[in-house]
N, C-alpha and C positions, 0 to 999 in steps of 0.2 A: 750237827745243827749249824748250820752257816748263817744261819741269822745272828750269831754272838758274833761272827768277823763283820759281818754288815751292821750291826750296831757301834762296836767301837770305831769304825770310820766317821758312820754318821756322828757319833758324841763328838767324835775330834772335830769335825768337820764346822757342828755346832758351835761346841765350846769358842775355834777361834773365830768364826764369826761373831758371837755375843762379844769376845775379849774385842776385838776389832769395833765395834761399836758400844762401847762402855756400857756395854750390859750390865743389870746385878741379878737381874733372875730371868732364864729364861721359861716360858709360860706354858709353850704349843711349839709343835715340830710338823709341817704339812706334807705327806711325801705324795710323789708319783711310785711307783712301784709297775714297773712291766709284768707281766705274766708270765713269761717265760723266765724270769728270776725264781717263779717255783717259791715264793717266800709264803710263811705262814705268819699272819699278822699278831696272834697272840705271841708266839715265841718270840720275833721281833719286838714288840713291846715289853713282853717278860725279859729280855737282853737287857733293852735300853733302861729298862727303870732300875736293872742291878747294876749295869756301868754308870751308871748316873748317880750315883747314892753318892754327898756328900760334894755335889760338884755344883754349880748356879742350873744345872739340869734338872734338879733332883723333883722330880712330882711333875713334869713336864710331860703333856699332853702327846701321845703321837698320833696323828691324824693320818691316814694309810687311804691312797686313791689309788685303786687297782688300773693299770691302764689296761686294753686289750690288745693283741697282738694283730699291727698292719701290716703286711705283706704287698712287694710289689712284684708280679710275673715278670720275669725277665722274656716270656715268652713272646706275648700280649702284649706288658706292658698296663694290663689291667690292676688296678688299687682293692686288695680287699681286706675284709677281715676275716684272720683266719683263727680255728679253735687251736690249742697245743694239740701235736700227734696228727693233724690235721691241715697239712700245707698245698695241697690240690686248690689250684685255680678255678674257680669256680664259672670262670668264663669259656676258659682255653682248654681245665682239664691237666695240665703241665704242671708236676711241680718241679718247677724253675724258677722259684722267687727269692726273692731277699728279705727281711726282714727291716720293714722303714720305725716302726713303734711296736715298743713292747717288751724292751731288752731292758729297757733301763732302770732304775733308781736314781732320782730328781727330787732335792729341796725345793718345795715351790714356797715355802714358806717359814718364815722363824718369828713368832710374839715372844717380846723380849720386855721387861720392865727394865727404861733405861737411865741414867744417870741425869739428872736438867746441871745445866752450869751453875753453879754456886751451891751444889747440894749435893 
């Protein structure tokens, strides 16, 4: 299950952002998630809500935006979308592409309840 090592980055990741901006609780977690990360979103959530327990994380939201996987032919040169197991050029025919989106894992977002000055 690789989603327990992909959640303790994303909490650390969290955590020193929230500590970084005088958080005291963080609310919602927003990700991108590529598709060829292969990630299953309940297990990733089931991770993050046990790594979380007892931290300003703990009951925080995880919000999961599956990206899809963009390809560029190195052939052609054409932009597409391609399925996993699936990297044929839909133009050219060639698969000789790269992969431009779709590989990743991205915070697009952190709600945090933050600390006001004097309180």
């Amino acid at each position: 299950m690789h989603e327990m090592a992909i959640a303790e980055q994303l909490l650390a990741t969290v955590l020193e952002t929230a500590n970084a901006n005088a958080a005291r609780k963080v609310n919602a977690v927003e990700l991108e998630v590529g598709e060829m990360r292969l990630i299953v979103p309940e297990a990733l959530d089931l991770a993050f809500e046990a790594l979380s327990a007892g931290t300003i994380a703990e009951g925080a939201e995880l919000k999961i935006n599956e990206k899809k996987v963009v390809m560029h032919c190195s052939h052609c040169h054409a932009r597409f979308q391609a399925e996993i197991g699936n990297f044929i050029c839909p133009s050219c025919g060639k698969a000789e592409g790269r992969i431009e989106e779709g590989n990743e894992i991205t915070i697009t977002a952190i709600e945090c309840d933050v600390e006001e000055d004097g309180e």
